[in-house]
N, C-alpha and C positions, 0 to 999 in steps of 0.2 A: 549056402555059399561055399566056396572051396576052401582048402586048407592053405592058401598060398595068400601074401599078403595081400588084402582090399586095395582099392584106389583110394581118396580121400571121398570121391564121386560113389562108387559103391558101398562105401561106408553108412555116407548119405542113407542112400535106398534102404539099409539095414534098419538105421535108426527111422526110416519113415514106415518101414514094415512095423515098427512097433508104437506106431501111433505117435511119432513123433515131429509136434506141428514148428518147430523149431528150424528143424531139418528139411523139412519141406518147404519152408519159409529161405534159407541158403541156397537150397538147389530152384529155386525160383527165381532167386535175386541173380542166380549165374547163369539158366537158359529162358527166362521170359522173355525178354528181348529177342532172340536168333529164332526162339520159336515164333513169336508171334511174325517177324521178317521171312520168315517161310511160308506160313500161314497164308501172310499177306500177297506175297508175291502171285503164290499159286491161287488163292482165292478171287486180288484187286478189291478186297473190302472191307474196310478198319474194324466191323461189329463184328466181320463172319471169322475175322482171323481173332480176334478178339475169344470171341468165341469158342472157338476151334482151340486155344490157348488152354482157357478154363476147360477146358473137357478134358484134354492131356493133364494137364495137373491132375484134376480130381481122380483119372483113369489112374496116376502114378500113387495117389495118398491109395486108392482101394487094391493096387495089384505090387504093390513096390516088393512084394515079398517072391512072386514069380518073374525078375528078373536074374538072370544067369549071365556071371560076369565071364564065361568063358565063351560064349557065343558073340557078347559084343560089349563095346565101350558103352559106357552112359549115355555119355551124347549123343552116341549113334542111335540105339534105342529110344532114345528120347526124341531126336529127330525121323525117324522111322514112326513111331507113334501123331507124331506132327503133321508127317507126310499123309499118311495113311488117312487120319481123323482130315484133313485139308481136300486131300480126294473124293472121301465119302460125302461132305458138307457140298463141295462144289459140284458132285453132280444132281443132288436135291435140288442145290439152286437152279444149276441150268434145267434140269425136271421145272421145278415154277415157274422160272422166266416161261420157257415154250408155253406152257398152258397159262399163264398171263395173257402172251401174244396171243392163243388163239380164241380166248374169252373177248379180249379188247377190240380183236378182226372181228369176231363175230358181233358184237357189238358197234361196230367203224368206229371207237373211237380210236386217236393215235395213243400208239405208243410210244412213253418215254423211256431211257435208262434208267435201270434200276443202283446200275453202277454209280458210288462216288467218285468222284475224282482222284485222279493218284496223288496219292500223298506218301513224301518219304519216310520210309522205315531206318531206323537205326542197323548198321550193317555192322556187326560186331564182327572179333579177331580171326573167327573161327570160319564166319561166311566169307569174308576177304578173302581168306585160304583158298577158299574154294572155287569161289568167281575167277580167282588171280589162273587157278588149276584149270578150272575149266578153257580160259581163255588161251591156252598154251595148247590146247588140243585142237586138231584138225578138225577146218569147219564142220565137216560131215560126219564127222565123231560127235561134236561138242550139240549141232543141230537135233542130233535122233536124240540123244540121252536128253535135251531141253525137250523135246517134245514127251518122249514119254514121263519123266517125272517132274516137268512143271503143271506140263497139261493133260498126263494121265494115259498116254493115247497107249494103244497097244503095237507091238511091232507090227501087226494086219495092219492098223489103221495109219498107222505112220506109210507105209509101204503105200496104201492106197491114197495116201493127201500127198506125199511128194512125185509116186510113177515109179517108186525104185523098189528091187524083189525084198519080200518080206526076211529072206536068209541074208540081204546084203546088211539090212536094217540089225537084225540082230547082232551080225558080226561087228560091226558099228559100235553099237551099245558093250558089246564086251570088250571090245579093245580101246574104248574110252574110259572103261569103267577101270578099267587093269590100268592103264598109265594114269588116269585120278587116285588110283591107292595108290600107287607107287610115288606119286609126286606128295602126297599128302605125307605118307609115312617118313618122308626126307624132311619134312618140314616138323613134326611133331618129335 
């Protein structure tokens, strides 16, 4: 870690680098909630965000020592690993659903959803922030950056689901992303 004062949050991770169940136990009680609301959102599945939860913790008890507080905040990293583990997990799933569908076609029987029902997530201080950010951007801003990081799509495929050029999609993304830090950092 660097020579410059820790966060309270980085400190955390110090003490969880040294096997510290305590610590890990604080930094749980502060983002299990927002993570698992992430999870969910982008998964739609109480087990798979569940899930997808306990993976990120455990991923943080066995790596908490290769985090680097000058590349990024806690939260962010910790939301990035939420993101990332939520993307991985959902396209598994949608991998199984299709070969479910084509087992159950080949078979004629119907198909049901696999999906539960929406059920509301706890939307803590920090996603508020963001939703409130989000909502202040122009819709074709706020539209490309929902698709690519709730639903994973790439600018090609963004570009290819709406009709609009793949350089328009990026530029989109970047200057939503620039006015979301800007407005977040007025707020923190």
């Amino acid at each position: 870690m660097t020579g410059k004062k820790l966060s309270d949050e980085s400190l955390l991770l110090v003490q969880i680098a040294k096997n510290d169940q305590t610590a890990l136990a604080k930094l749980y009680d502060r983002y299990g909630r927002p993570s698992y609301a992430l999870a969910y959102k982008i998964l739609g599945s109480v087990e798979e965000a569940e899930e997808v939860v306990l993976d990120v913790f455990s991923q943080i008890w066995q790596k908490a020592a290769t985090y680097d507080p000058s590349r990024s905040r806690v939260d962010t990293w910790l939301f990035m690993l939420t993101r990332s583990r939520s993307l991985d997990r959902l396209r598994v799933v949608q991998r199984t659903v299709r070969a479910a569908q084509a087992c159950l076609e080949d078979a004629k029987i119907p198909f049901s959803s696999l999906r539960e029902p929406m059920e509301n997530a706890i939307i803590e201080e920090r996603s508020a922030k963001v939703k409130a950010a989000l909502e202040k951007l122009p819709a074709e801003q706020r539209s490309a950056i929902e698709l690519a990081y709730y639903k994973g799509l790439t600018c090609a495929a963004i570009g290819d689901k709406t009709g609009i050029p793949t350089g328009t999609i990026k530029t989109r993304i970047r200057l939503g992303i620039s006015k979301l830090r800007q407005a977040l950092s007025e707020e923190i």
